[in-house]
PyMOL Python script that loads the backbone (N, CA, C, O; Angstrom):
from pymol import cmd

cmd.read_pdbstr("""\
ATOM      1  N   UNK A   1    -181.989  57.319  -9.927  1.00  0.00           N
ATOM      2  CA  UNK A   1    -182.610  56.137  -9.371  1.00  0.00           C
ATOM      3  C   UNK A   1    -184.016  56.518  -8.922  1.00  0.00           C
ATOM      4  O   UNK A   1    -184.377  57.519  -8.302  1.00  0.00           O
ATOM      5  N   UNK A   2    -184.638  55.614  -9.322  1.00  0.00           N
ATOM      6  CA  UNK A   2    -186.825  56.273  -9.022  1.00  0.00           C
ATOM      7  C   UNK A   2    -186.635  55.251  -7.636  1.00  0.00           C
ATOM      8  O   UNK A   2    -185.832  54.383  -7.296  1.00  0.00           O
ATOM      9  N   UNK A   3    -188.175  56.049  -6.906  1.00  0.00           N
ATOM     10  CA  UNK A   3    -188.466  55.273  -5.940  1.00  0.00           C
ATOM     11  C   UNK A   3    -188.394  53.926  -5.876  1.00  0.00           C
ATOM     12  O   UNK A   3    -187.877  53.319  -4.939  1.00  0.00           O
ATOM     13  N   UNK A   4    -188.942  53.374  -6.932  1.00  0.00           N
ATOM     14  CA  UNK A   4    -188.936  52.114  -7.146  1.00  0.00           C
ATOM     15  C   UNK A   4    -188.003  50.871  -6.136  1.00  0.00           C
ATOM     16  O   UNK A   4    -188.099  50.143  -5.148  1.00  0.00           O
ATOM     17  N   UNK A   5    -186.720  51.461  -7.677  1.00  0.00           N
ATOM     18  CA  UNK A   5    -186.045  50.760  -7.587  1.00  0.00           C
ATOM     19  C   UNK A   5    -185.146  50.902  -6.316  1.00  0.00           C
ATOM     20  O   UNK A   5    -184.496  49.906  -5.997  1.00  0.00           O
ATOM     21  N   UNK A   6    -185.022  52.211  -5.436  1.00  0.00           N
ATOM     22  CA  UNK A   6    -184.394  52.160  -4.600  1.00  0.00           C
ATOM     23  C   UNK A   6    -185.179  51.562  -3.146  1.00  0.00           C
ATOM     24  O   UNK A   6    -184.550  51.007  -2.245  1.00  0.00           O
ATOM     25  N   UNK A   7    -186.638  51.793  -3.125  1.00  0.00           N
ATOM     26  CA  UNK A   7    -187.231  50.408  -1.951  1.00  0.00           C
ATOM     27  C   UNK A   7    -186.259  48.912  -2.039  1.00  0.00           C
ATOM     28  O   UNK A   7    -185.681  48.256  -1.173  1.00  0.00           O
ATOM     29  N   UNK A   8    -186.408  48.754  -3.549  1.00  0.00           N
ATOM     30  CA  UNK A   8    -185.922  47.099  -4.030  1.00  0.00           C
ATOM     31  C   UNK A   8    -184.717  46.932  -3.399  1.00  0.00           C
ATOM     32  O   UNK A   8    -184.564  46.028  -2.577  1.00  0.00           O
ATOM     33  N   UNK A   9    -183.463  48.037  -3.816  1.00  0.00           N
ATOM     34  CA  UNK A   9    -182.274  47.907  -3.103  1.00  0.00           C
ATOM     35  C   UNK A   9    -182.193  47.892  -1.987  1.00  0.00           C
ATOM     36  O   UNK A   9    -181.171  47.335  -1.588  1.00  0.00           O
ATOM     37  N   UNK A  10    -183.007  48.370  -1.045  1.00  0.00           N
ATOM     38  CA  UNK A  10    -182.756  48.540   0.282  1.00  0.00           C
ATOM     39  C   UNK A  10    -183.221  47.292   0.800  1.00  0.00           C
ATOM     40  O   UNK A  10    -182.591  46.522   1.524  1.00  0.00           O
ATOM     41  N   UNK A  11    -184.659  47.136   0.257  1.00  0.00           N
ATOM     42  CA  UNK A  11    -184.964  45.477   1.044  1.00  0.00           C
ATOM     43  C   UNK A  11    -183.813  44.459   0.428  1.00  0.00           C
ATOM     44  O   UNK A  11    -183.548  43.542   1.206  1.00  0.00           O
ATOM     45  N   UNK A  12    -183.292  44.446  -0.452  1.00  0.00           N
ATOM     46  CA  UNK A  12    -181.890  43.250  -1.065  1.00  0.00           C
ATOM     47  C   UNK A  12    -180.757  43.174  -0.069  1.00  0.00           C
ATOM     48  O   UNK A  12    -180.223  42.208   0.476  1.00  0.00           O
ATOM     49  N   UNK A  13    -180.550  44.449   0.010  1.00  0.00           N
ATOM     50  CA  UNK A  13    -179.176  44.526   0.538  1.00  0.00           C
ATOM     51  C   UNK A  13    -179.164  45.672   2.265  1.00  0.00           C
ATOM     52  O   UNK A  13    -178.450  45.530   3.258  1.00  0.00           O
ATOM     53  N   UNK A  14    -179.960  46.436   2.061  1.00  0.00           N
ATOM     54  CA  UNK A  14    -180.306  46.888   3.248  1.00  0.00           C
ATOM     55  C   UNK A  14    -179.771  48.117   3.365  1.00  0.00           C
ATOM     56  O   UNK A  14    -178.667  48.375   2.887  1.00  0.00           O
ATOM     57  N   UNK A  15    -180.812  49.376   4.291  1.00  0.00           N
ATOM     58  CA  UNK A  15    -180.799  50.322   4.141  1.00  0.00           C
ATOM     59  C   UNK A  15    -178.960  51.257   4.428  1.00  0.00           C
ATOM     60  O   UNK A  15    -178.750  52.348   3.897  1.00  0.00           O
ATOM     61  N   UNK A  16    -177.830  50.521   5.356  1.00  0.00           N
ATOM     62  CA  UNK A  16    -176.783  50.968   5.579  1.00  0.00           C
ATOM     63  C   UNK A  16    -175.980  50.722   4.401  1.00  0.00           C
ATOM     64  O   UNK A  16    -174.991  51.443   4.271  1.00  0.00           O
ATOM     65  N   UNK A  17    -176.241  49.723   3.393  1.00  0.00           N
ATOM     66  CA  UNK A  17    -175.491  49.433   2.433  1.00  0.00           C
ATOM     67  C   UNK A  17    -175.757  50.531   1.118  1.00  0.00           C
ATOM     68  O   UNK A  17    -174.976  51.304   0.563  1.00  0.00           O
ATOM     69  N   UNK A  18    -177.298  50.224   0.865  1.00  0.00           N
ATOM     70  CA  UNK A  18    -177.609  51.402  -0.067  1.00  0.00           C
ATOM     71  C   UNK A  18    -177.160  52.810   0.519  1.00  0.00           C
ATOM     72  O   UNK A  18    -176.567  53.521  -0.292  1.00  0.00           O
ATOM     73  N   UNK A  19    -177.310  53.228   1.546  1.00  0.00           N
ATOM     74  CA  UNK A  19    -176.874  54.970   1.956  1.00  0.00           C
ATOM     75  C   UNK A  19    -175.432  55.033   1.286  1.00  0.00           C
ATOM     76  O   UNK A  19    -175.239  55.850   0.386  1.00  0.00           O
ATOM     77  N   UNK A  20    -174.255  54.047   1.780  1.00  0.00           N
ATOM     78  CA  UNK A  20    -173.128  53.963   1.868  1.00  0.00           C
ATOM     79  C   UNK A  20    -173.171  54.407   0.230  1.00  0.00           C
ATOM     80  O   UNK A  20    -172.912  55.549  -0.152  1.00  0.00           O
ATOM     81  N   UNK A  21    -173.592  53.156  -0.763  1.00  0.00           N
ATOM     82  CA  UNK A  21    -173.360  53.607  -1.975  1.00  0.00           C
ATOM     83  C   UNK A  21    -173.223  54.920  -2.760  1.00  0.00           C
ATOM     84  O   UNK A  21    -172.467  55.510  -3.532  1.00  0.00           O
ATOM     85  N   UNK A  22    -174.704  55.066  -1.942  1.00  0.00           N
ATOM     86  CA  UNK A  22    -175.226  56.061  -2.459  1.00  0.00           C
ATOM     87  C   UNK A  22    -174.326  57.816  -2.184  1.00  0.00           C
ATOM     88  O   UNK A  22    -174.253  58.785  -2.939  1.00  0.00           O
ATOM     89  N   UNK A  23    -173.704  57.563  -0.620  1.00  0.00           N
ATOM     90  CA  UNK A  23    -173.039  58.963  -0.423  1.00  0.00           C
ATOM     91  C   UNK A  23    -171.238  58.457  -1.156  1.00  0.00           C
ATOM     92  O   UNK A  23    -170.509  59.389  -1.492  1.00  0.00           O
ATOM     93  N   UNK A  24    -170.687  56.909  -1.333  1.00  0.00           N
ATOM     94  CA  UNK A  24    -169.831  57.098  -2.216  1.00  0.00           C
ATOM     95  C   UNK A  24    -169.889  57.649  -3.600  1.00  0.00           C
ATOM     96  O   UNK A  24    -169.011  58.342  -4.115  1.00  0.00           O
ATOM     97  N   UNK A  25    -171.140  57.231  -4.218  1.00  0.00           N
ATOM     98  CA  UNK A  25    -171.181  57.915  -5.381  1.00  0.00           C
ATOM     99  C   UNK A  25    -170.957  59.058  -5.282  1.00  0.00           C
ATOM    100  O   UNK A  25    -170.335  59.646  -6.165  1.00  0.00           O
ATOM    101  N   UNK A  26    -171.474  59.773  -4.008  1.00  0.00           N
ATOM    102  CA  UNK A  26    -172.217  61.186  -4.415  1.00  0.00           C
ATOM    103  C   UNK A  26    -170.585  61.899  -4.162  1.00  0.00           C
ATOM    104  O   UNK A  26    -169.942  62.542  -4.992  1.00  0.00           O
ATOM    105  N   UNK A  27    -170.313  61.663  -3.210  1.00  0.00           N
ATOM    106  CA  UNK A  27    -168.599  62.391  -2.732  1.00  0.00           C
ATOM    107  C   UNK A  27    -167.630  61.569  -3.931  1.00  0.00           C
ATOM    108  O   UNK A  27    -166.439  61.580  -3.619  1.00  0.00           O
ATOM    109  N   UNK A  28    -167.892  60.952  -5.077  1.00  0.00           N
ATOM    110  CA  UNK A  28    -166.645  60.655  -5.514  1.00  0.00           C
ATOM    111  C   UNK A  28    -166.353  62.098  -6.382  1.00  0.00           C
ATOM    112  O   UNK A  28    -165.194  62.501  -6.475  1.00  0.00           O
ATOM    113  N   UNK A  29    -167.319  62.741  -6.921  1.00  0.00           N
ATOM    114  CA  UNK A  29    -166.581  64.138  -8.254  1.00  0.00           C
ATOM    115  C   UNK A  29    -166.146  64.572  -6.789  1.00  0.00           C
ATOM    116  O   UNK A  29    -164.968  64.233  -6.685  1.00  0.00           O
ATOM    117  N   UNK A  30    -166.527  65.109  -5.737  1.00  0.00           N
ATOM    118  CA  UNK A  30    -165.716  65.876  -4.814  1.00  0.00           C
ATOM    119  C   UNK A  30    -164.424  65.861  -4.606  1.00  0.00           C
ATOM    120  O   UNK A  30    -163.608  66.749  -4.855  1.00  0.00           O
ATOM    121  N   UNK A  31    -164.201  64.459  -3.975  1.00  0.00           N
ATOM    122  CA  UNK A  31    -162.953  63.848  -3.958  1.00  0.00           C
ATOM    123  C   UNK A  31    -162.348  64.314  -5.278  1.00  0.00           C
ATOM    124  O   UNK A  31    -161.391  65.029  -4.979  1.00  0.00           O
ATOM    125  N   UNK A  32    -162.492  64.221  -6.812  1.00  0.00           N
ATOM    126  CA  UNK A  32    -161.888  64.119  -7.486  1.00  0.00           C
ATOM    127  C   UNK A  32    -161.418  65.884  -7.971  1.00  0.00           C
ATOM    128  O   UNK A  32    -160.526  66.254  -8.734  1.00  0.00           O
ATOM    129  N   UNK A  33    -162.377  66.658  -7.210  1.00  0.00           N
ATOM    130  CA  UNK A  33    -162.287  68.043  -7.248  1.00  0.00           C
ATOM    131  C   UNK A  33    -161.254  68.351  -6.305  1.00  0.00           C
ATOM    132  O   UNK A  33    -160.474  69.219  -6.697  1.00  0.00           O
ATOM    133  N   UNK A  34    -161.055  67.917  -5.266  1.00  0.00           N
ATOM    134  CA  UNK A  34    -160.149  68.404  -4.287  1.00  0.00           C
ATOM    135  C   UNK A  34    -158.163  67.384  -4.771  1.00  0.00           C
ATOM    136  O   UNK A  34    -156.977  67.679  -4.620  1.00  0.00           O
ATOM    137  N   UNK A  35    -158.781  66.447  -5.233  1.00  0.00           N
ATOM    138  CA  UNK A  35    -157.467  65.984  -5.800  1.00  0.00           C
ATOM    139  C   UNK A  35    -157.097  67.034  -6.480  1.00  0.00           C
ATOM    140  O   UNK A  35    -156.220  67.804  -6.089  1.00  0.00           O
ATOM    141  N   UNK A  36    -157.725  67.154  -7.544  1.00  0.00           N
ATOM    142  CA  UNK A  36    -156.875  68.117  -8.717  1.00  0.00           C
ATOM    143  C   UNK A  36    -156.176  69.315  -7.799  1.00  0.00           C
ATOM    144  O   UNK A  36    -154.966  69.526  -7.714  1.00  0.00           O
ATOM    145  N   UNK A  37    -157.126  69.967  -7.205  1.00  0.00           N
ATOM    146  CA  UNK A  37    -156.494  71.417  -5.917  1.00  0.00           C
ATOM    147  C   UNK A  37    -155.509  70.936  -5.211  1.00  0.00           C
ATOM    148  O   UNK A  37    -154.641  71.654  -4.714  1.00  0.00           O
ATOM    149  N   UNK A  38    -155.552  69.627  -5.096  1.00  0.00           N
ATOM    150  CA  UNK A  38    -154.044  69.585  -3.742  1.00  0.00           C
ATOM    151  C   UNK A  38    -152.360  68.992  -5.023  1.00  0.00           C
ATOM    152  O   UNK A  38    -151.155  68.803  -4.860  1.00  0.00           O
ATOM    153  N   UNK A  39    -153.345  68.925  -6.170  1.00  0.00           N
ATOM    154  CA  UNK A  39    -151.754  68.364  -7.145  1.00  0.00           C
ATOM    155  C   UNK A  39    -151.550  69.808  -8.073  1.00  0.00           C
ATOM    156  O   UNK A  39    -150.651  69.774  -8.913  1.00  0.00           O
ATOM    157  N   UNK A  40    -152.265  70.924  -7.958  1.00  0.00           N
ATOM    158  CA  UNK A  40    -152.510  72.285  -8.560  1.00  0.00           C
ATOM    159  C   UNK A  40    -151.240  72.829  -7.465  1.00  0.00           C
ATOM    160  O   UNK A  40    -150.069  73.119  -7.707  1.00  0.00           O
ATOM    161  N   UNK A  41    -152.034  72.828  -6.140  1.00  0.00           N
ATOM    162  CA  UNK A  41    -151.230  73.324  -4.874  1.00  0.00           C
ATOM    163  C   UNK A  41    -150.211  73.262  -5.151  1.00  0.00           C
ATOM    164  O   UNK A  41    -149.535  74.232  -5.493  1.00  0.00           O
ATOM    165  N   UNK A  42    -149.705  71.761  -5.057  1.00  0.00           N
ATOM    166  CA  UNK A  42    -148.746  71.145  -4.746  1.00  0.00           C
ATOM    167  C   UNK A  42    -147.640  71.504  -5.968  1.00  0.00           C
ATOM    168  O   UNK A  42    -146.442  71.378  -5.714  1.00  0.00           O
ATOM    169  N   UNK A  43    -148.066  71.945  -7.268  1.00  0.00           N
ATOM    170  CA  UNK A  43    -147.087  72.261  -7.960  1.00  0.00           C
ATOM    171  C   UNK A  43    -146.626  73.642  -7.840  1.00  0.00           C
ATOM    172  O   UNK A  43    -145.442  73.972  -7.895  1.00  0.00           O
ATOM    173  N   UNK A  44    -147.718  74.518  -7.656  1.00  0.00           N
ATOM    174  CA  UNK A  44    -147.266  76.296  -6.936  1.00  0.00           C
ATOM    175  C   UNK A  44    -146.391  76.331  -5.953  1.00  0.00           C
ATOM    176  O   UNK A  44    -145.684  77.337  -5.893  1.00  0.00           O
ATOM    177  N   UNK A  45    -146.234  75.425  -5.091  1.00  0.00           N
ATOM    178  CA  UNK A  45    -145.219  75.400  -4.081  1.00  0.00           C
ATOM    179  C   UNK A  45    -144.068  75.089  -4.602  1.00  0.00           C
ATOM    180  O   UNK A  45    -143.200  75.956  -4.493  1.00  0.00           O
ATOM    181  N   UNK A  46    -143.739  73.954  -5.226  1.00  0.00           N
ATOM    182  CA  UNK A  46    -142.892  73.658  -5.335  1.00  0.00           C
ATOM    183  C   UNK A  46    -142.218  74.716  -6.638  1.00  0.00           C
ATOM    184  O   UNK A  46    -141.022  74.963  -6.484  1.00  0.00           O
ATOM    185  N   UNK A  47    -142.568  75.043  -7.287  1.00  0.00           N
ATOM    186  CA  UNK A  47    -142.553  76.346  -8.676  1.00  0.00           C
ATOM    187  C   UNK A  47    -141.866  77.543  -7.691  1.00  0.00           C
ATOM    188  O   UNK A  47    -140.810  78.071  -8.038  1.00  0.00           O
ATOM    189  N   UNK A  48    -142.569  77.939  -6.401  1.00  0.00           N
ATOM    190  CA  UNK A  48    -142.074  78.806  -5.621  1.00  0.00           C
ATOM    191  C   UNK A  48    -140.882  78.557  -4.902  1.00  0.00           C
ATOM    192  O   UNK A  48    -140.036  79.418  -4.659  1.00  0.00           O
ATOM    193  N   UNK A  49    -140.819  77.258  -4.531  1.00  0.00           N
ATOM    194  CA  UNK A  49    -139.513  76.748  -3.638  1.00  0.00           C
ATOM    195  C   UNK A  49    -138.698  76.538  -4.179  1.00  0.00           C
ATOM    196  O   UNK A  49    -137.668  76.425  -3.514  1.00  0.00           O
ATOM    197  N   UNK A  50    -138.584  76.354  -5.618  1.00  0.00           N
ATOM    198  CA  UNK A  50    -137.488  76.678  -6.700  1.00  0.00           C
ATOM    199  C   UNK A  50    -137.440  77.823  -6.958  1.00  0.00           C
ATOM    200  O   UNK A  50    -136.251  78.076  -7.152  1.00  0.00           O
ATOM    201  N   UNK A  51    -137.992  78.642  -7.075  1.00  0.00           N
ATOM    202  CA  UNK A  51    -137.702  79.989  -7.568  1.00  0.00           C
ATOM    203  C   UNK A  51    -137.387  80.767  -6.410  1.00  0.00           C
ATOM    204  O   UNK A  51    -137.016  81.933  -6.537  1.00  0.00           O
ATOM    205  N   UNK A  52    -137.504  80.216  -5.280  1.00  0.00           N
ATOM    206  CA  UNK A  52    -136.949  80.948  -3.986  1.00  0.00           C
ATOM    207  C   UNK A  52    -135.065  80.231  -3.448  1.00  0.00           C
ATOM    208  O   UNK A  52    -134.253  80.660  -2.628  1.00  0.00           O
ATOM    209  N   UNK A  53    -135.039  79.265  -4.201  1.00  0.00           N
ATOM    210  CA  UNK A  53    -133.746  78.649  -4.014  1.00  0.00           C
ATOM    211  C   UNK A  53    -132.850  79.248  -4.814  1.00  0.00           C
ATOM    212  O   UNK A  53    -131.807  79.684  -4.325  1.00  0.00           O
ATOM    213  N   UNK A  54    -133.119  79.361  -6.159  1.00  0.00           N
ATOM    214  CA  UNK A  54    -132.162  79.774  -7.347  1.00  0.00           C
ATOM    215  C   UNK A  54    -132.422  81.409  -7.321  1.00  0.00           C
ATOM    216  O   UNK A  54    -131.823  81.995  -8.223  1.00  0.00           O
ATOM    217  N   UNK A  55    -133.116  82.148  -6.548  1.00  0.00           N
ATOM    218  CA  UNK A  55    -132.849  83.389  -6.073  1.00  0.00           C
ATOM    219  C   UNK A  55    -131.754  83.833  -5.313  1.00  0.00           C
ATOM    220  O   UNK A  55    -131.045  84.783  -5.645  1.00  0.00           O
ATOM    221  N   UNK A  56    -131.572  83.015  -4.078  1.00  0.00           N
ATOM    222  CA  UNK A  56    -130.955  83.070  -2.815  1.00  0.00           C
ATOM    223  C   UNK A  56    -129.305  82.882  -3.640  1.00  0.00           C
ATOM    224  O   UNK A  56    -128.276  82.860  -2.965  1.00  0.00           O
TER     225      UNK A  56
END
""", "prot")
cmd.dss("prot")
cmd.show_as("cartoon", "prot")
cmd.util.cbc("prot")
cmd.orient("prot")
């Protein structure tokens, strides 16, 4: 986004609305980085908590 167009957005809609967008965009790959790690996690545990059951 150029200077431009982001003055334009801010006078339209206003400077709390554009930030907002702007840091959802920016944190959505994050978010989508830490999903994958907590359903990665989440299957090592459970891989372990079976393999610690059918040990016992």
């Amino acid at each position: 986004m150029d200077e431009a167009s982001l003055l334009t957005a801010i006078s339209q809609v206003g400077f709390p609305i554009v930030l907002t967008g702007y840091l959802l965009i920016r944190f959505e790959k994050r978010l989508e980085v830490l999903n994958e790690s907590i359903m990665k996690l989440t299957e090592v545990i459970t891989k372990k908590m079976s393999e610690e059951s059918h040990g016992k």
